[in-house]
DRENPA-3360 file (N, C-alpha, C; in nm, 2 decimals, always signed):
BEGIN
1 = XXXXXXXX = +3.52/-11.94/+11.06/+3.53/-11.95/+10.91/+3.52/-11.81/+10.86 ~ +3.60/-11.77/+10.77/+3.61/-11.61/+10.69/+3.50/-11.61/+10.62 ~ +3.46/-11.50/+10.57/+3.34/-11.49/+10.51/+3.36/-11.52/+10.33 ~ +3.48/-11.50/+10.28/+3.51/-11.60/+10.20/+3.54/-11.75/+10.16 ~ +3.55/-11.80/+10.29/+3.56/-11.95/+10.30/+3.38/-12.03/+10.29 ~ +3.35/-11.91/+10.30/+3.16/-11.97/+10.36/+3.12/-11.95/+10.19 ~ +3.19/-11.81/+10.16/+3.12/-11.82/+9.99/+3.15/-11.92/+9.91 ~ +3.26/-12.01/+9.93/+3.33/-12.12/+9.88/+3.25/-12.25/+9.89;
9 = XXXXXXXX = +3.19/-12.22/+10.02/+3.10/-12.36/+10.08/+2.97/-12.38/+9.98 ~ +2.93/-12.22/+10.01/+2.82/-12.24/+9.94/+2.79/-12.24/+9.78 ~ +2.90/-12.20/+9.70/+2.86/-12.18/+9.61/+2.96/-12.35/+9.56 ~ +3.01/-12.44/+9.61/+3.04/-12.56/+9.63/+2.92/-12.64/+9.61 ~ +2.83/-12.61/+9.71/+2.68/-12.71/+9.75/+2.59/-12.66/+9.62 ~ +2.58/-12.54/+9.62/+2.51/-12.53/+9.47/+2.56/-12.61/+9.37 ~ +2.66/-12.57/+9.30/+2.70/-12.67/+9.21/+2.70/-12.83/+9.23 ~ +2.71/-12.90/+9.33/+2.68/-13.02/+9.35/+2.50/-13.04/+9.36;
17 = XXXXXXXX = +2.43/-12.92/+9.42/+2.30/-12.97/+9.43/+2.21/-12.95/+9.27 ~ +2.33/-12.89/+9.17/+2.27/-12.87/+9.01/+2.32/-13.01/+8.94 ~ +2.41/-13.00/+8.99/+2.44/-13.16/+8.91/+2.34/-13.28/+8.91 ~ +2.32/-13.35/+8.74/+2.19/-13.42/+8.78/+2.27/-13.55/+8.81 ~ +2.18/-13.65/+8.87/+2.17/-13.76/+8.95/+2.11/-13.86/+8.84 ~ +2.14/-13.99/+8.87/+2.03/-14.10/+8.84/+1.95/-14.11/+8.95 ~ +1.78/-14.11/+8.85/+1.68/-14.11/+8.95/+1.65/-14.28/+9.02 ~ +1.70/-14.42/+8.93/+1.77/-14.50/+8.96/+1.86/-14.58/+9.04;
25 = XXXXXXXX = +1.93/-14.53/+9.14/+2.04/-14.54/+9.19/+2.07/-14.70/+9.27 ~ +1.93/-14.72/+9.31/+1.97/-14.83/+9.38/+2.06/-14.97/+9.30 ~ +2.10/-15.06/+9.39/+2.15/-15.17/+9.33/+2.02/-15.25/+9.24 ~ +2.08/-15.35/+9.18/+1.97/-15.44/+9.14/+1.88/-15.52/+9.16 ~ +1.96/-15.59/+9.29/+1.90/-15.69/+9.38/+1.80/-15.61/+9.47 ~ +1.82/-15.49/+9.51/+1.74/-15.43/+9.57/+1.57/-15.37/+9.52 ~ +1.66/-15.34/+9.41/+1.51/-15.29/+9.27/+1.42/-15.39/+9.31 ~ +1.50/-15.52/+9.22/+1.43/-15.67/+9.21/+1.31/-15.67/+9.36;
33 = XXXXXXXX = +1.39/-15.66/+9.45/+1.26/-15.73/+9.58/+1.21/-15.63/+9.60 ~ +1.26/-15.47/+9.59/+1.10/-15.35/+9.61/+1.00/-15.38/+9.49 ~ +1.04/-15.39/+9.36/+0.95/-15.45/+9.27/+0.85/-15.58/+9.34 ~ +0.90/-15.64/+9.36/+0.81/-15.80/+9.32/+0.71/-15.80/+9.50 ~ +0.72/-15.74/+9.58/+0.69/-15.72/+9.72/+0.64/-15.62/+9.79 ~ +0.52/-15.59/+9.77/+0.46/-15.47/+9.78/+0.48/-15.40/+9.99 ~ +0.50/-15.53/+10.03/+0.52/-15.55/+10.19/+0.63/-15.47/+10.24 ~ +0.73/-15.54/+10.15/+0.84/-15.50/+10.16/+0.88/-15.36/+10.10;
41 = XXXXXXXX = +0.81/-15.30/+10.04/+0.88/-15.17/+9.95/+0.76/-15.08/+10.11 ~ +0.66/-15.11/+10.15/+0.64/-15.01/+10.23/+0.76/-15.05/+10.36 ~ +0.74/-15.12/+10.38/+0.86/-15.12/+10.50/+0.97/-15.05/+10.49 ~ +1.04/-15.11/+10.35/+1.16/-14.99/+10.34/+1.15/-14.84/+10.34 ~ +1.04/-14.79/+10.26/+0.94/-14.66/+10.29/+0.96/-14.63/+10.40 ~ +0.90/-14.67/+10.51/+0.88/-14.64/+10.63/+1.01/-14.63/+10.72 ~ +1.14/-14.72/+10.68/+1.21/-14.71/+10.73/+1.30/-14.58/+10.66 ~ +1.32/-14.57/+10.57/+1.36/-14.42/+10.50/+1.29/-14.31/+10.60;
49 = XXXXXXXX = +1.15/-14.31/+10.57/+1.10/-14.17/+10.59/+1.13/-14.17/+10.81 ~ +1.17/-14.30/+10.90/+1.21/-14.28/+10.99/+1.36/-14.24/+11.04 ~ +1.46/-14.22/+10.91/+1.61/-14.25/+10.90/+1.58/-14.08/+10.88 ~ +1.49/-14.00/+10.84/+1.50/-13.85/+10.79/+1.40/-13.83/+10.89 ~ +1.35/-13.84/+11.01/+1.31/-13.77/+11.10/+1.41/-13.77/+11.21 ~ +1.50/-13.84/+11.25/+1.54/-13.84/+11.37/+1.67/-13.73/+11.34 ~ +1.75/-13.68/+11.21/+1.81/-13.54/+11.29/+1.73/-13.46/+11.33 ~ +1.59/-13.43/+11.27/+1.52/-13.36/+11.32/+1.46/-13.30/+11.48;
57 = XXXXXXXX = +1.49/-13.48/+11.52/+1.42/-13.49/+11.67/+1.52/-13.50/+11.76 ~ +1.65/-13.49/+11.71/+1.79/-13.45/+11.80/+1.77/-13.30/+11.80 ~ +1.79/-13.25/+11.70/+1.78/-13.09/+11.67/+1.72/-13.07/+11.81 ~ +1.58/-13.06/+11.72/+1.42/-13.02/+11.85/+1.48/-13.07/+11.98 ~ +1.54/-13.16/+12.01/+1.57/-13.16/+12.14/+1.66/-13.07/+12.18 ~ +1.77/-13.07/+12.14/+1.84/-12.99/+12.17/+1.83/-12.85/+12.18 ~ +1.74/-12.79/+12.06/+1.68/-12.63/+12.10/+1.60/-12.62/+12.15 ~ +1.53/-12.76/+12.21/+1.41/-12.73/+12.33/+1.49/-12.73/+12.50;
65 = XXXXXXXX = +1.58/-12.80/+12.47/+1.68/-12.76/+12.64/+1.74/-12.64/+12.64 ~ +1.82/-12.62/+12.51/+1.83/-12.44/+12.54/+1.75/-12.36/+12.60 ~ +1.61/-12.38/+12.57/+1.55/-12.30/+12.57/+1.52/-12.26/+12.67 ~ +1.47/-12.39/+12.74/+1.39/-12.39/+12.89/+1.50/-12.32/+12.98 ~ +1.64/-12.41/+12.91/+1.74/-12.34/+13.07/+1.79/-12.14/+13.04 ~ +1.77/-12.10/+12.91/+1.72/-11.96/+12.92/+1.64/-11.96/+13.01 ~ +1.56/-11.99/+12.97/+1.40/-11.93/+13.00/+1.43/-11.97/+13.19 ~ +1.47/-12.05/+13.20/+1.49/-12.08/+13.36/+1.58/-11.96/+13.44;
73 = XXXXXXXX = +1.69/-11.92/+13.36/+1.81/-11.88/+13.40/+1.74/-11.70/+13.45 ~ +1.67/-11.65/+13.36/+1.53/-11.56/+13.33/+1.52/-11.54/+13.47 ~ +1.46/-11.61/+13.51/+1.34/-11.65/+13.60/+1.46/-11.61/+13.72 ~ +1.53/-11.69/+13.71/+1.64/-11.68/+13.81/+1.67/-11.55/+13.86 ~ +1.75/-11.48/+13.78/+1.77/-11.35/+13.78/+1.70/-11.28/+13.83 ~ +1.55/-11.27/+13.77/+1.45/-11.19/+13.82/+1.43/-11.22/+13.99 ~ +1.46/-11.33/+13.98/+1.44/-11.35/+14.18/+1.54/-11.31/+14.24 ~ +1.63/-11.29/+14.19/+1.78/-11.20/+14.24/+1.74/-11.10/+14.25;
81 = XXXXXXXX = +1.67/-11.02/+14.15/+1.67/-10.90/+14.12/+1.52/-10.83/+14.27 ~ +1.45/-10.94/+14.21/+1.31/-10.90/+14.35/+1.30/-10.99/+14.44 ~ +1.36/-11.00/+14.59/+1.38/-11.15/+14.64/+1.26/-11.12/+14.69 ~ +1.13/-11.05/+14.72/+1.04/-11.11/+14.75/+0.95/-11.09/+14.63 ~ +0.98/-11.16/+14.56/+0.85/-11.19/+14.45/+0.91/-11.34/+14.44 ~ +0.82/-11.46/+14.45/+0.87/-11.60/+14.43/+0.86/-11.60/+14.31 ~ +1.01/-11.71/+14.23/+1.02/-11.71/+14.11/+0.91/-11.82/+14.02 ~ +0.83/-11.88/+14.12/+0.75/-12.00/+14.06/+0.65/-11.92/+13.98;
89 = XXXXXXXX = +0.62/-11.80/+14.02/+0.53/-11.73/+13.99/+0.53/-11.66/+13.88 ~ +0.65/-11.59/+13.80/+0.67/-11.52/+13.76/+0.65/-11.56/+13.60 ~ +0.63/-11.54/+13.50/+0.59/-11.59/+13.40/+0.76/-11.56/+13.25 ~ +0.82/-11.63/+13.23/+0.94/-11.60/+13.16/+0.87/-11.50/+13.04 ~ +0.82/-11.49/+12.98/+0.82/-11.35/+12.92/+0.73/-11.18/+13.00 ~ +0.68/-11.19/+13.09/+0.67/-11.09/+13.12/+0.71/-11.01/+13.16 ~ +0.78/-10.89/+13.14/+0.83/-10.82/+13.22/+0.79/-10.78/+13.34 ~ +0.87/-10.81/+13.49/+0.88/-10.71/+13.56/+0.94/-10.59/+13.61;
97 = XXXX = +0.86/-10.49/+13.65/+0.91/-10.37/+13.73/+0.94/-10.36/+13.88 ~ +1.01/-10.32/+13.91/+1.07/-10.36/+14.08/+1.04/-10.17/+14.11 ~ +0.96/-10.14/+14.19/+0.94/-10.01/+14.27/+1.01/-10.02/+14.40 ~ +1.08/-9.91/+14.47/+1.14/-9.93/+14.59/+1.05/-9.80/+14.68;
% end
């Protein structure tokens, strides 16, 4: 995407995120039973606030496997680089130095 197409995006999402909303929105029927059902309005709560955690815990997964197979691939190399130093050992942020 051009760096003008991204200015487009965003200043798109602004304008949509200034526009006001009804704070209202739901249907009626729906109002009706979170009103009259105190059981039920946590449940639906609870299921909302579980519906906005899970991109989060796709995410976190996903930048947590990047990471390791960096962090592995690291390790790797370095055993290439010193084949007698075992890679189990080696700690992914430390640097090593190889003397000959």
């Amino acid at each position: 995407m051009s760096r003008s197409g991204l200015l487009v995006l965003i200043a798109v999402a602004a304008l949509l995120a200034l526009l006001p909303g009804d704070a209202s929105a739901q249907c009626s029927m729906c109002r009706t039973a979170l009103e009259q059902n105190e059981e039920v309005a946590a449940s639906f709560n609870n299921a909302i606030l579980f519906l906005l955690a899970m991109p989060y815990a796709v995410f976190a997964s996903g930048a947590g496997y990047v990471l390791l197979s960096r962090r592995r691939r690291a390790r790797r190399s370095v055993a290439v680089m010193a084949p007698k130093v075992r890679a189990e050992l080696l700690a992914a942020d430390d640097p090593v130095t190889v003397t000959s």
